[in-house]
C-alpha positions as a Markdown table, in Angstrom:
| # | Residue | x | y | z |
|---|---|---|---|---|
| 1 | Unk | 106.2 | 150.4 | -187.2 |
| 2 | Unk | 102.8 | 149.1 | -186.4 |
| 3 | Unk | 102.3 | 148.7 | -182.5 |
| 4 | Unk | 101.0 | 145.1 | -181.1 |
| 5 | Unk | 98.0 | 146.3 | -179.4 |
| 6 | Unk | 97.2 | 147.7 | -183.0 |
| 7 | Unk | 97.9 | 144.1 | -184.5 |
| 8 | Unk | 96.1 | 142.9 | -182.0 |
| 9 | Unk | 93.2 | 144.9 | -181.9 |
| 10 | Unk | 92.9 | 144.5 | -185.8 |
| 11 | Unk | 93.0 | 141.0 | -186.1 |
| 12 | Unk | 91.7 | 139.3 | -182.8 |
| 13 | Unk | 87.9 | 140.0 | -183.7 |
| 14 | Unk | 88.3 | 137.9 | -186.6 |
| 15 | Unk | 90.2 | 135.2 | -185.4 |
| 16 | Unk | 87.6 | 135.2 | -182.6 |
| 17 | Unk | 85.1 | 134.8 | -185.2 |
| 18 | Unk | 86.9 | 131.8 | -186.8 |
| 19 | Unk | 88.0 | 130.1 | -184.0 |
| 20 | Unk | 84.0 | 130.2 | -182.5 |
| 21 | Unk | 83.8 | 127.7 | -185.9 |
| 22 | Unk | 85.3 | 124.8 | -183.1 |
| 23 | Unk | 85.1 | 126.0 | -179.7 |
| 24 | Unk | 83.0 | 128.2 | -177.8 |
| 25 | Unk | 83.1 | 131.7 | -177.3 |
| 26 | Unk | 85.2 | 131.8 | -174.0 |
| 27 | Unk | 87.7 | 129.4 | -174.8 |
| 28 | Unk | 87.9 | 131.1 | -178.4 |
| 29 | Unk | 89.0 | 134.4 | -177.4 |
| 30 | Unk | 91.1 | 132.3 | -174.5 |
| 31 | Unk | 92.8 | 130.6 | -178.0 |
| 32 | Unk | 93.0 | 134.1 | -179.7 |
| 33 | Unk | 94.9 | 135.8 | -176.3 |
| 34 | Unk | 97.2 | 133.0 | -176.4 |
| 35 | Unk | 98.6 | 132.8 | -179.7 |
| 36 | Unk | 98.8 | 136.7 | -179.4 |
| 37 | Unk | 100.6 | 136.2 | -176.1 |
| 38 | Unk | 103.1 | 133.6 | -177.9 |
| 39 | Unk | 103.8 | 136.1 | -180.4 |
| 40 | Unk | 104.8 | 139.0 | -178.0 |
| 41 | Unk | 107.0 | 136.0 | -176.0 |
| 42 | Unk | 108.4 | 135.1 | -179.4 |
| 43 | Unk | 109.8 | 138.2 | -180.1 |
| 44 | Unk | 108.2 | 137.4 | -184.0 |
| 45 | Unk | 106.6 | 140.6 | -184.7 |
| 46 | Unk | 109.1 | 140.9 | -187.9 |
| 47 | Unk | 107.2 | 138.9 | -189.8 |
| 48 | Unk | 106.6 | 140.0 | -192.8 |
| 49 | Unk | 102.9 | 141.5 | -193.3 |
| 50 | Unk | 101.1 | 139.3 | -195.6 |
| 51 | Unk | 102.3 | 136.1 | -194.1 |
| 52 | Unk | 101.0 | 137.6 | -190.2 |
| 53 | Unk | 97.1 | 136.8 | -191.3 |
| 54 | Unk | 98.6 | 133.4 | -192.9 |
| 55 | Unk | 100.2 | 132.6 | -189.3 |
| 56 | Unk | 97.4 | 134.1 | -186.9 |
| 57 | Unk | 94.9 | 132.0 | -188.3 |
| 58 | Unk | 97.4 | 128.6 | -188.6 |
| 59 | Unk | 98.3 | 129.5 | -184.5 |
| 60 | Unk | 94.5 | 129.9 | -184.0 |
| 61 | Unk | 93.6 | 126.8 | -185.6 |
| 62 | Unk | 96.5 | 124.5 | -184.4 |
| 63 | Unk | 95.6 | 126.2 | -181.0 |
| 64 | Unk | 92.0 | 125.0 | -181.3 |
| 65 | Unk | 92.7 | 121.4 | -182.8 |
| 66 | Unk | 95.4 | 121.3 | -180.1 |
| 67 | Unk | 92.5 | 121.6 | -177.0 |
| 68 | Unk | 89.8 | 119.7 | -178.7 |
| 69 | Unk | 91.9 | 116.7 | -178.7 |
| 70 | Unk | 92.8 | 117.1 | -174.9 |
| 71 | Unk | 89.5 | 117.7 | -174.2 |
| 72 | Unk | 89.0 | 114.3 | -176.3 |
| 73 | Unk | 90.9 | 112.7 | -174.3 |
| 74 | Unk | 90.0 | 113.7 | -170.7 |
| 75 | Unk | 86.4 | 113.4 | -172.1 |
| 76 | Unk | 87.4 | 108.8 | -172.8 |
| 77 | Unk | 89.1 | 109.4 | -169.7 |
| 78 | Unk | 86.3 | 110.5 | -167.5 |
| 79 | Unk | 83.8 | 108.2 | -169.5 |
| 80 | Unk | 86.2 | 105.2 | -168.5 |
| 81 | Unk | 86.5 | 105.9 | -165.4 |
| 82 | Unk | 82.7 | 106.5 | -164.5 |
| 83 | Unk | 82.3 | 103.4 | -166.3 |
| 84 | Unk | 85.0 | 101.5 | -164.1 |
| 85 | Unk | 83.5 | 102.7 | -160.9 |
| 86 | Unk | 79.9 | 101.6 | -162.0 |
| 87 | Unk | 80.9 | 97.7 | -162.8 |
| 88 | Unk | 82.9 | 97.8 | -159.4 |
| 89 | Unk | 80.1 | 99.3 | -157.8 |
| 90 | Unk | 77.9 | 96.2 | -159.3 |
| 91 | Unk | 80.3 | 93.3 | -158.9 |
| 92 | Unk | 80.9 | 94.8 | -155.5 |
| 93 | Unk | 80.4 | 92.6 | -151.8 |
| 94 | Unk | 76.8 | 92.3 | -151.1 |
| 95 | Unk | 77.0 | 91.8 | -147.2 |
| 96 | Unk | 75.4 | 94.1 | -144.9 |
| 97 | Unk | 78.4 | 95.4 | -143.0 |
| 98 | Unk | 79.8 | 96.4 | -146.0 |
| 99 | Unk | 77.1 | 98.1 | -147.7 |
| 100 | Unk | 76.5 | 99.8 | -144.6 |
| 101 | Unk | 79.9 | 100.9 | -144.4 |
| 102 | Unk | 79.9 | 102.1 | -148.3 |
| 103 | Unk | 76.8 | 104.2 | -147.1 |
| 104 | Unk | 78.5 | 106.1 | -144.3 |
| 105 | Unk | 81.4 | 106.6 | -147.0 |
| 106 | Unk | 79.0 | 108.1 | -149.5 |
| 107 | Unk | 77.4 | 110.8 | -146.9 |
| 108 | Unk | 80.9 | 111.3 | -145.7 |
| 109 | Unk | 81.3 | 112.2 | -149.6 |
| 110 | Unk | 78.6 | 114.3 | -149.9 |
| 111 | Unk | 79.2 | 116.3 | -146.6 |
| 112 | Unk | 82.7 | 117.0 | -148.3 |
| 113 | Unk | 81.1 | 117.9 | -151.0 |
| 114 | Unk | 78.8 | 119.9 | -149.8 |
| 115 | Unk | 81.8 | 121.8 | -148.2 |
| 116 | Unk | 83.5 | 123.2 | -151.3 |
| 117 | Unk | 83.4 | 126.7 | -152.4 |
| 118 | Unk | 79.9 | 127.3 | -154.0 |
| 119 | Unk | 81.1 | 127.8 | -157.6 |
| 120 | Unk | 83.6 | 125.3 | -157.0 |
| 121 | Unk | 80.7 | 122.4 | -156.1 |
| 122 | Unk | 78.0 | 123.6 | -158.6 |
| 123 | Unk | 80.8 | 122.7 | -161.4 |
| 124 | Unk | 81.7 | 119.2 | -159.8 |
| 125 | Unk | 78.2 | 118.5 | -159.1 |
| 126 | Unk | 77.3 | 119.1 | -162.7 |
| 127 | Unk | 80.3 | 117.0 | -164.0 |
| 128 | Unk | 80.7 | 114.2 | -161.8 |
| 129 | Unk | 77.0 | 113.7 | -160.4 |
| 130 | Unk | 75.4 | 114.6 | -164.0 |
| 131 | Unk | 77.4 | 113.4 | -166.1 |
| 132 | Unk | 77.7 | 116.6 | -168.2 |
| 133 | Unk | 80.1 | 117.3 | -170.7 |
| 134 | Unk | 83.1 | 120.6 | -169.5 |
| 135 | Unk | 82.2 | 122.4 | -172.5 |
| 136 | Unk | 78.6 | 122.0 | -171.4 |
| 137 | Unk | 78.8 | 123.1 | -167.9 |
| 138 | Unk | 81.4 | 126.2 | -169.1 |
| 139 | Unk | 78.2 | 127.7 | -171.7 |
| 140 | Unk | 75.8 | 126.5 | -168.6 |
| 141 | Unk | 78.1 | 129.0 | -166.1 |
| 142 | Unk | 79.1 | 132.0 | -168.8 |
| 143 | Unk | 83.1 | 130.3 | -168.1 |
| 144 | Unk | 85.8 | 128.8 | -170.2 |
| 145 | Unk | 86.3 | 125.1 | -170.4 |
| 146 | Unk | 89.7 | 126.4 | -168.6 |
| 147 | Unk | 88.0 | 127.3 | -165.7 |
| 148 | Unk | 85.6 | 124.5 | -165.6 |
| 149 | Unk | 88.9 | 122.4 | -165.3 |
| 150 | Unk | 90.2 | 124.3 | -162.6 |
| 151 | Unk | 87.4 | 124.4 | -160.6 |
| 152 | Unk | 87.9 | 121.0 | -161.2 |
| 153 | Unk | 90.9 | 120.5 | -160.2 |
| 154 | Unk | 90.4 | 122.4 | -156.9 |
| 155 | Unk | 87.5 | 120.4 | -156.2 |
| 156 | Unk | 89.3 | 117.1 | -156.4 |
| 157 | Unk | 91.9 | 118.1 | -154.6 |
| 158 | Unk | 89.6 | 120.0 | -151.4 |
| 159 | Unk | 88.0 | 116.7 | -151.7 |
| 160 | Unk | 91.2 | 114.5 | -151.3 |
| 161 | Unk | 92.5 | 115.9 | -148.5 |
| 162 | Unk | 89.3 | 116.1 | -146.5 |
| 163 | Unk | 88.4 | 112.0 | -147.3 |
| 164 | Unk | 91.6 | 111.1 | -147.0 |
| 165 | Unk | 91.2 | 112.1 | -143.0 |
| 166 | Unk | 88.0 | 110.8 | -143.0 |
| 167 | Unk | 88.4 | 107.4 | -144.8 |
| 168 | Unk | 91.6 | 106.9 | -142.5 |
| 169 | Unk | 89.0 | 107.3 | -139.3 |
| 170 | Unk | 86.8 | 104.3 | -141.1 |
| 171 | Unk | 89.5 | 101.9 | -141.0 |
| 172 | Unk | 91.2 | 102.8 | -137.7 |
């Protein structure tokens, strides 16, 4: 009987390869541990030998359509949003008081910002303050789109909790 780090070791260089056809090179062997990791979960490793290719490369590839279409939808997600906040921002109160208000909020912003971890604020600087892309940003920094996210993630939530005290202090 063949062992699974055998399987594994025989197969995962080309499904590599073939996934690297629609993501990038992180996220493909992230997409290649995955289905492998599945497998051992599954318990599936009767599978007759033939059809095992035949099913790698179906995992691999519903695996990869599977992320590009999150990542689809997080990207007209963000893009909505960034455009929501840019018409508000626009059709927003012109008086003084407010704008100087909304200028206090913003450095309050960026001294939260500035506060975050430093991989951690190089990847939400690059998303949220330039616009760019998570697949962009994960090539930029030698990560997966995975990570990106999280940092993400972590970022947005860092930054919740600390405006959230100081926005309360604003209006008090």
């Amino acid at each position: 009987m063949v062992k699974f780090e055998q399987l594994y070791e025989k197969h995962a260089p080309g499904l590599i390869f073939y996934a690297r056809k629609f993501v990038d090179y992180q996220t493909a062997e992230d997409v290649v541990h995955d289905v492998f990791l599945k497998l051992l979960d599954s318990e599936a490793l009767l599978i007759v030998q033939e059809n095992f290719k035949n099913y790698l490369y179906c995992a691999v590839r519903n695996k990869c359509l599977d992320l590009l279409k999150h990542q689809a939808v997080h990207d007209d997600y963000l893009s909505q949003s960034i455009h929501d906040m840019k018409i508000e921002e626009l059709t927003s109160d012109d008086d003084v008081v407010g704008q100087m208000i909304d200028k206090e909020k913003m450095e309050a912003v960026y001294k939260a910002i500035d506060r975050l971890p430093k991989k951690c604020r190089a990847v939400f600087i690059q998303a949220y303050l330039e616009e760019k892309k998570y697949t962009e940003i994960a090539e930029q920094f030698a990560i997966s789109v995975r990570t990106v996210e999280a940092h993400i993630f972590k970022a947005l939530k860092i930054l919740r909790d600390v405006l959230t005290i100081i926005l309360v202090s604003f209006f008090a």
